[in-house]
C-alpha positions in Angstrom: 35.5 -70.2 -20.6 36.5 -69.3 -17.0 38.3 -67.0 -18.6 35.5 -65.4 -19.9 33.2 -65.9 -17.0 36.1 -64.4 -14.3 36.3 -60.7 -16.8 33.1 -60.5 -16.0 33.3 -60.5 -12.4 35.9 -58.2 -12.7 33.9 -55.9 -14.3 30.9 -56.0 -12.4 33.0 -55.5 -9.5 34.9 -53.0 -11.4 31.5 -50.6 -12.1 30.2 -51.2 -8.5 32.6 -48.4 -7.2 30.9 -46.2 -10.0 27.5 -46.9 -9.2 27.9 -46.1 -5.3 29.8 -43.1 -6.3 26.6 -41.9 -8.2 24.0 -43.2 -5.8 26.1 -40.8 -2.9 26.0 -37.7 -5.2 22.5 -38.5 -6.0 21.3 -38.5 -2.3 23.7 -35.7 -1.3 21.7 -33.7 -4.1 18.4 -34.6 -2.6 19.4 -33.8 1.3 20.7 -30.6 -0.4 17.2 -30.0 -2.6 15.2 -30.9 0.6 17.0 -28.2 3.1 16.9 -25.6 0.8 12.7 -26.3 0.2 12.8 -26.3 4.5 14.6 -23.1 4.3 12.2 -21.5 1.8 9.2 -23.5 3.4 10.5 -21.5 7.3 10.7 -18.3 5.2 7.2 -18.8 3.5 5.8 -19.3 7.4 8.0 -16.4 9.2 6.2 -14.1 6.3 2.9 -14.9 6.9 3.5 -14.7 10.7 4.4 -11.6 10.0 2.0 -10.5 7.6 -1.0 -11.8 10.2 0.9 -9.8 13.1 0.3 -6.5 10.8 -3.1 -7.4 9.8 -4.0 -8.1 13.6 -2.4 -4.4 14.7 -4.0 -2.5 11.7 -7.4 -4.1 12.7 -6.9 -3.1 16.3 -6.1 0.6 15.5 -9.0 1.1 12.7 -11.4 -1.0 15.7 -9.8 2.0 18.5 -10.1 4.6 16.2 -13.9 3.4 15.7 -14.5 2.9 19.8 -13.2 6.5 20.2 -15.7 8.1 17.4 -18.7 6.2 19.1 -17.5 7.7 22.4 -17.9 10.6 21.1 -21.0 10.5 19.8 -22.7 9.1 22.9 -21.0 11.9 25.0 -22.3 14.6 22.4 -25.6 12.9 22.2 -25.9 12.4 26.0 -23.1 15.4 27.3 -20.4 14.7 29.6 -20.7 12.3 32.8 -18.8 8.7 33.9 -19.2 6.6 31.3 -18.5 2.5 31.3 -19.1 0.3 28.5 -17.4 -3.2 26.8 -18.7 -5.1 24.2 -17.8 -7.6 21.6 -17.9 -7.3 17.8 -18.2 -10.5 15.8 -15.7 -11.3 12.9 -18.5 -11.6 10.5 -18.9 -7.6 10.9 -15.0 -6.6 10.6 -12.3 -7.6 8.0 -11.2 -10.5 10.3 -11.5 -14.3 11.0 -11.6 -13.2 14.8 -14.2 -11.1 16.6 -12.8 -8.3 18.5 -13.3 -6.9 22.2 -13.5 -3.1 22.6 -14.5 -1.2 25.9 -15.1 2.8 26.7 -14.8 4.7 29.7 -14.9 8.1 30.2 -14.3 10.0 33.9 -12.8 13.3 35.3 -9.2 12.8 36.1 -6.7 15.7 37.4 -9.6 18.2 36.5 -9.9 17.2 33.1 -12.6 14.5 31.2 -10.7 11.8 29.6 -12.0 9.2 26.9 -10.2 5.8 27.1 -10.3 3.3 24.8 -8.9 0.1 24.3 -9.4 -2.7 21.9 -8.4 -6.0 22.3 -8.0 -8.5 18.1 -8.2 -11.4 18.4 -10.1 -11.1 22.0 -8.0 -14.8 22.6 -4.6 -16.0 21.4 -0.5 -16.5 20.5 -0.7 -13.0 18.7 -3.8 -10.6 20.5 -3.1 -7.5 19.9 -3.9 -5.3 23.0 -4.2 -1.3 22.4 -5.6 1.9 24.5 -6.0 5.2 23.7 -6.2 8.0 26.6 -8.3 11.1 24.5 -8.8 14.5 26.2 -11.8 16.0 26.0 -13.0 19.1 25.5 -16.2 20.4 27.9 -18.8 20.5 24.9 -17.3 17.5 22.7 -17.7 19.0 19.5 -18.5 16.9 16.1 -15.8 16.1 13.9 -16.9 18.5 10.9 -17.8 21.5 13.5 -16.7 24.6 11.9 -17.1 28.1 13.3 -19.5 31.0 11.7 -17.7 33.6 10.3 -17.7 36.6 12.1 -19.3 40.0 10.7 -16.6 42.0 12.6 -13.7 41.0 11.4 -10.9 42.7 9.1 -12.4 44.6 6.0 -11.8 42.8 3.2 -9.1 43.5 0.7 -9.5 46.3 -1.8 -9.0 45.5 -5.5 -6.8 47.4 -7.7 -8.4 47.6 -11.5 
């Protein structure tokens, strides 16, 4: 019977080799799995960094193009003169989870009347994005869908030939 009883401490010793074998190819999977989901997890968050950045610098140039517009129509409204104002538009009334800081001036520089706008989305933060436009202006700002008369003396119009 020791015969017996020794064969099978061979063998149990025999399959422990085996077993650690498996358990080291079984946690080498697993480290390898796990960096793999980090890499795709750092991918996943560099994309949507990304994509916010975009969002943040589309905002701010729709939010300028909007500032310059109003600037416009308060200097056709009111006509040209020095012109200073700032204020802050809530996120509930843009496309954003942030509200949005945008500022006009207007003043006579080299000669010439200048519109200057800047915008600031998100007003705080990592990733603000900060943007100014420098507009020229013309002395009567004129509307955007201003269009001239036609003019009664101009060329003759074009004979047709039957």
């Amino acid at each position: 019977m020791r015969r017996h009883g020794a064969g099978r401490l061979r063998r149990a010793n025999a399959a422990s080799p085996r077993r650690g074998v498996a358990v080291v190819m079984v946690v080498a999977c697993l480290a390898t799995f796990s960096l793999i989901a980090l890499a795709m997890l750092q991918g996943s968050l560099a994309a949507r960094g990304q994509f916010r950045s975009e969002h943040h610098l589309r905002q701010a140039e729709l939010l300028l193009d909007a500032a310059v517009r109003r600037g416009r129509a308060e200097l056709a409204a009111g006509g040209l003169r020095p012109l200073e104002a700032q204020w802050d538009v809530p996120a509930d009334e843009i496309t954003g989870s942030a509200p949005a800081r945008l500022s006009l001036s207007v003043a006579r520089e080299e000669g010439r009347w200048q519109l200057t706008a800047a915008c600031s989305y998100p007003i705080e933060g990592p990733r603000a994005v900060r943007r100014s436009r420098t507009v020229p202006l013309s002395p009567v700002p004129l509307p955007d869908d201003f269009s001239l008369p036609a003019q009664e003396n101009s060329l003759p119009p074009e004979e047709t030939v039957p």
